[in-house]
N, C-alpha and C positions, 0 to 999 in steps of 0.2 A: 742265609738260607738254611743252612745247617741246625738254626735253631725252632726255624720253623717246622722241619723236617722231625723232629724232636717232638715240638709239640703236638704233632699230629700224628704222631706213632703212638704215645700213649692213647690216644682219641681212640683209635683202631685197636687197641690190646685191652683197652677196657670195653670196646664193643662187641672184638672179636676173639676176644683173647688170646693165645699165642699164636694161635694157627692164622693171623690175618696174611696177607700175602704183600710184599712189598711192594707187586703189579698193583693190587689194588692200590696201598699209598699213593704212587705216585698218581696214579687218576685223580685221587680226590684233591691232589696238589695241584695238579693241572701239566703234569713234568712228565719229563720221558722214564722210564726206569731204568735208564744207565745214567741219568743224572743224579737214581741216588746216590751210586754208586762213586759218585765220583768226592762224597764225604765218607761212604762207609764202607767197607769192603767187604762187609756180606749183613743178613738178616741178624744173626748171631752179634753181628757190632752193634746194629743200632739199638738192637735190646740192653744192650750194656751202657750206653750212651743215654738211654731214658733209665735204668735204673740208678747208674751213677749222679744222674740230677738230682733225682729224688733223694736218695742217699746224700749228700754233700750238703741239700739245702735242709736235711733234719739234722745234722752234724751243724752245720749256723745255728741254728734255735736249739741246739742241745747247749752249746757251749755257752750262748747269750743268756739262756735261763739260770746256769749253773752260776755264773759268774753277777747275775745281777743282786747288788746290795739292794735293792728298793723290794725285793721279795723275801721273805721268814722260809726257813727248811720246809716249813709242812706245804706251803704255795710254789716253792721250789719243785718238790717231787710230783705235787699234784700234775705241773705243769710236763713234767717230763715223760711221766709217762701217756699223758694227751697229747705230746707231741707229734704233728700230722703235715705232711707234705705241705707249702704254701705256692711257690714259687711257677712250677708245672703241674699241678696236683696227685693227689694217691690213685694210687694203684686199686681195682678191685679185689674184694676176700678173691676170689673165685680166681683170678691172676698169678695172686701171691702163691696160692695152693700150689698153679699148677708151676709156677716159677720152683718153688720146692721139690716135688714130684718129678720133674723133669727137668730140670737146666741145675742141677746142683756144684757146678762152678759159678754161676750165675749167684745160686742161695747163699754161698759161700759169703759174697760181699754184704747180704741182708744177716749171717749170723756174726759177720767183724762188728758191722755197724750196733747190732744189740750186745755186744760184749762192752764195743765203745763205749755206746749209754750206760752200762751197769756203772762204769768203773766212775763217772759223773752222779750216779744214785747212790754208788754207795758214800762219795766225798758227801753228797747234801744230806744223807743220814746221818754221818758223822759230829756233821754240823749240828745237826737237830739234836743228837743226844749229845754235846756238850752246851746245847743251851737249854736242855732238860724238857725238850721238849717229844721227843723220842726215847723211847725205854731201849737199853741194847740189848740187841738179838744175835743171832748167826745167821753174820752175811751168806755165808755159804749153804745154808739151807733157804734162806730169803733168793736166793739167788738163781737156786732150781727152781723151785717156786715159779719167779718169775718168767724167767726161758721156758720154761716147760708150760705155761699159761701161755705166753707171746705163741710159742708153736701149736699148741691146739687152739687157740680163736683164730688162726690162719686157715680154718679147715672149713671149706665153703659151704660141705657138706652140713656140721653142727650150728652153724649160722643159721643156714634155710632152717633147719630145725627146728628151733628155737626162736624162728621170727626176729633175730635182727641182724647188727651190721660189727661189722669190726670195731668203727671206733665207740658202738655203743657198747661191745662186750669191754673194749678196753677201759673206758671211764668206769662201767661197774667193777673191772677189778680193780682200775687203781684204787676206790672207794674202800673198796675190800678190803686191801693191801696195808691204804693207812688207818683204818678206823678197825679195821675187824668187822665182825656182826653183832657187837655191844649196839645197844639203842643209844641214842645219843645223852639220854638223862642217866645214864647210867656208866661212862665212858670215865666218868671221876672218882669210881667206885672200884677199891681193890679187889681184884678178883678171890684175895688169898681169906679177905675178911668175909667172904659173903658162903655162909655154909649152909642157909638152911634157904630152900626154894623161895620163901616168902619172903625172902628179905633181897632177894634177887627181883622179886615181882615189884616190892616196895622201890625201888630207886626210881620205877618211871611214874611213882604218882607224881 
């Protein structure tokens, strides 16, 4: 029961986002509302209880991407930074916002979990540049970089914006991230050899 309870909290937080009421839950479960209670000791747990799922089951596909031999470093990072809830499903932008904004003991566990994965991205970078397949940069400027990206596409507001969704903002950075904005005919071309414009326009004939 417990897990059902679970899964239909998130249902309700991405419907209703924080503010849903756990009276409601229980209606839609069919239960009294002291039977939620009787797994969770207030609204505040069971939001911890749906974040922690989410959380744990991207920590599995973090670890299993990092560690798989049958993927190259560049299909390793791509993978990790697309990495997206499977198990119970994600959260909406507009959730995560307001999880940030307001429950920041709560955020707390969402900025362990992005520290966790860095520390997994920067082992598969490591990799990639001793199979010369990565140039080496500074982690630690790659590294604001990327928190500081992961924190503003959490922003419900720039999303509607801009017409789309989290994990479309996140795919186009991770895009970003490994490739740059070189065109791709032009991605084998040293940047230090190309000094006159036209010879920059020449690499994508």
């Amino acid at each position: 029961m417990r897990d059902v309870i679970v899964t239909k909290a998130l249902q309700q937080i991405n419907e209703q986002g924080l503010k849903f009421t756990t009276a409601g839950l229980a209606r839609k479960l069919g239960v009294s509302k002291r039977a939620l209670y009787e797994y969770f000791n207030s609204k505040e747990d069971l939001l911890g209880a749906v974040f922690d799922l989410i959380l744990n089951d991207l920590r599995q596909q973090i670890s299993r991407i990092c560690y798989d031999e049958g993927l190259d470093p560049i299909e390793k990072l791509t993978a990790l930074m697309l990495a997206s809830p499977k198990a119970l499903g994600p959260l909406t932008e507009q959730v995560l916002n307001d999880v940030n904004r307001f429950m920041p003991n709560q955020w707390k566990k969402f900025e362990k979990y992005f520290e966790d994965k860095w520390e997994k991205v920067e082992l598969v970078i490591s990799q990639g540049v001793e199979k010369g397949l990565f140039r080496a940069v500074n982690l630690a400027i790659l590294q604001k970089i990327y928190m500081g990206t992961v924190e503003k596409l959490s922003d419900f507001n720039f999303l509607f914006q801009n017409n789309s969704t989290l994990k479309n903002a996140i795919t186009e950075t991770a895009e970003i991230l490994i490739y740059g904005i070189m065109a791709p005919d032009c991605r084998n071309t040293n940047p230090s050899s190309v000094s006159v414009p036209g010879q920059m326009q020449a690499c994508a004939r």
